[in-house]
C-alpha positions as CSV (number, residue, x, y, z in Angstrom):
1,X,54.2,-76.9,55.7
2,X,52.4,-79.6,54.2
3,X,49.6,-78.9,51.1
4,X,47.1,-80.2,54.0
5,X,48.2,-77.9,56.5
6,X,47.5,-74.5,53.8
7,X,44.2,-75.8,52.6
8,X,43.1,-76.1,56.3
9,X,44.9,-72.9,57.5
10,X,42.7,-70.3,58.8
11,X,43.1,-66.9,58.3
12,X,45.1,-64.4,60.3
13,X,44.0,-61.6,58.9
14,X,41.1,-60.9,56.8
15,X,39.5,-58.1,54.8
16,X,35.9,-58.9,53.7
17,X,34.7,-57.1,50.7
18,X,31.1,-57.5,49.0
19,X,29.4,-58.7,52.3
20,X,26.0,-59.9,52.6
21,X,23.8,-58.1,50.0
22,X,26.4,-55.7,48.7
23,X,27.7,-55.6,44.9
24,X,31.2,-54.4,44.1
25,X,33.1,-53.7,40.9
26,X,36.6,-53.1,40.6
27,X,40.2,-53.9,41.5
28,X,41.1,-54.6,44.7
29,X,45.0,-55.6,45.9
30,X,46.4,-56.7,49.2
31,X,48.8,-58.0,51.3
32,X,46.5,-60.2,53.4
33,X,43.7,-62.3,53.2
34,X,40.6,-61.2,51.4
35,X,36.7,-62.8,52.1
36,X,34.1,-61.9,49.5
37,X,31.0,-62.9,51.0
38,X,28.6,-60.9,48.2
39,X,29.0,-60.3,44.7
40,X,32.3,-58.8,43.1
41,X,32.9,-58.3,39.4
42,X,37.0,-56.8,39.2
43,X,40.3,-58.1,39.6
44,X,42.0,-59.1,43.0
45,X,45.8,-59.4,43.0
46,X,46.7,-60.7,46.6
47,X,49.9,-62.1,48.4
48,X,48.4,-64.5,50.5
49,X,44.4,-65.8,50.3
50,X,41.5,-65.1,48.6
51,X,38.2,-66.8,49.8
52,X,35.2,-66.9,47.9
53,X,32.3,-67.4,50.8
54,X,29.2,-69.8,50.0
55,X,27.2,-67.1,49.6
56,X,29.4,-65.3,46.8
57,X,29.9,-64.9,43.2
58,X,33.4,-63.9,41.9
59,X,33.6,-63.0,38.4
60,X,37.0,-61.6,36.8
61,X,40.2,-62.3,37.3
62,X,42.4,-63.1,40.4
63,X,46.0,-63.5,41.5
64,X,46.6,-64.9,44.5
65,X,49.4,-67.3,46.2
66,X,45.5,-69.7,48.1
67,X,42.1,-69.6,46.3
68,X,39.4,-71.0,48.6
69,X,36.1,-71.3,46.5
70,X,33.3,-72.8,48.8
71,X,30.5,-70.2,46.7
72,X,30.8,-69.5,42.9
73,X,33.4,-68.4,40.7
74,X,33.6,-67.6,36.9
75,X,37.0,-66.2,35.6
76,X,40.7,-66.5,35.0
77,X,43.0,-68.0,38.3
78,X,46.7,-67.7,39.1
79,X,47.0,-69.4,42.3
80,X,51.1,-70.1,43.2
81,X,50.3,-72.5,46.0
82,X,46.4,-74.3,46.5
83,X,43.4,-74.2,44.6
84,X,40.8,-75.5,46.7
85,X,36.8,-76.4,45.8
86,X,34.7,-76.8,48.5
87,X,31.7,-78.6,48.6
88,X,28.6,-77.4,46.8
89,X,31.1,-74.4,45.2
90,X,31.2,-73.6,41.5
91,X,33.9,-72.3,39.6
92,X,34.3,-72.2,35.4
93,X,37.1,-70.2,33.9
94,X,40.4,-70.7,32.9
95,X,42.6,-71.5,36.0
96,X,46.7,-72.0,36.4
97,X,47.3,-73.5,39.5
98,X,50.2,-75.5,41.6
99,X,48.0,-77.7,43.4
100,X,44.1,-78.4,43.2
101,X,42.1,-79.6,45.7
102,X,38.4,-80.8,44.8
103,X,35.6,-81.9,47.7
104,X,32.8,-84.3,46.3
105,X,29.8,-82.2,45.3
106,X,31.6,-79.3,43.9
107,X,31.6,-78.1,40.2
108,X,34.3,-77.3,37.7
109,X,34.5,-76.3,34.1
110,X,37.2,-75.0,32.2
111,X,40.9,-74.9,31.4
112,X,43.5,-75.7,33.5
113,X,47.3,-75.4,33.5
114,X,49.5,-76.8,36.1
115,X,52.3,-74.5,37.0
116,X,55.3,-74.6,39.3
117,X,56.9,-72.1,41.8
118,X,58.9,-70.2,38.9
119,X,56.4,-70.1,36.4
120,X,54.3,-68.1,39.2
121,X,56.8,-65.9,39.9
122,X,57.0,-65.1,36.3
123,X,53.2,-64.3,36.0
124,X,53.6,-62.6,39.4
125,X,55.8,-60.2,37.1
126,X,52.9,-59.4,34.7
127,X,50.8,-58.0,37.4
128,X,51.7,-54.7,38.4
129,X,50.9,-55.4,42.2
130,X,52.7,-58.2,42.5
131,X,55.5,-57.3,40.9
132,X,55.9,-54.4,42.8
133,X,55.8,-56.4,46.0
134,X,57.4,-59.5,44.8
135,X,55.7,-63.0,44.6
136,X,55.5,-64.3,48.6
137,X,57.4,-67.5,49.1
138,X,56.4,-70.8,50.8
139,X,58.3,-69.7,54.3
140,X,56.3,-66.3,54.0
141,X,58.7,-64.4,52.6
142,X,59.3,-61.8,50.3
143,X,61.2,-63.1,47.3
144,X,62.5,-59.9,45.6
């Protein structure tokens, strides 16, 4: 699968959190896609996508193997496959990614740190979710 064909995957199967005018704080982990679509303050480890909807505001931390940002997001990143900035999104933070993607018109501030497939896997093992489940791999699967 080519970096083009994951940025323009859609989702499979998606969980929304902090729709339209909600506000949630917390930590939230799963083993599928995740929409926010209102305002979350937390941590979200994932094992496959997180999208941050045009209406939204991310702040915290996330680890994830696809960030989509097309709203606004200020924290920390670990994405093991794409970061991707949609245009008109925001996102400031500190951000260790294996691929970024940037649209015209979008906004970014902050640190960045390029990392591969193994240095992922080692971050994966910091986070008590994903080590548990294992970092997912670019065929989809589990690489325990």
């Amino acid at each position: 699968m080519s970096s083009k064909d994951v940025v323009n995957r859609e989702p499979e199967a998606v969980s929304h959190f902090a729709t339209g005018l909600s506000v949630i704080k917390g930590e939230v982990t799963s083993v599928s896609d995740i929409r926010i679509d209102g305002d979350f303050d937390g941590r979200i480890s994932c094992k496959e996508r997180v999208i941050v909807g045009e209406n939204a505001n991310l702040k915290g931390d996330v680890i994830c193997k696809i960030l989509d940002v097309y709203g606004n997001f200020e924290g920390n990143a670990i994405v093991g496959d794409t970061f991707s900035l949609k245009k008109n999104s925001n996102a400031k933070g500190s951000f260790r990614i294996n691929k970024l993607f940037v649209e015209i018109d979008s906004c970014f501030e902050g640190e960045t740190k390029m990392i591969t497939d193994e240095d992922f896997c080692k971050l994966c093992a910091e986070d008590s979710f994903m080590k548990d489940f294992g970092p997912v791999s670019k065929s989809g699967s589990s690489s325990v």
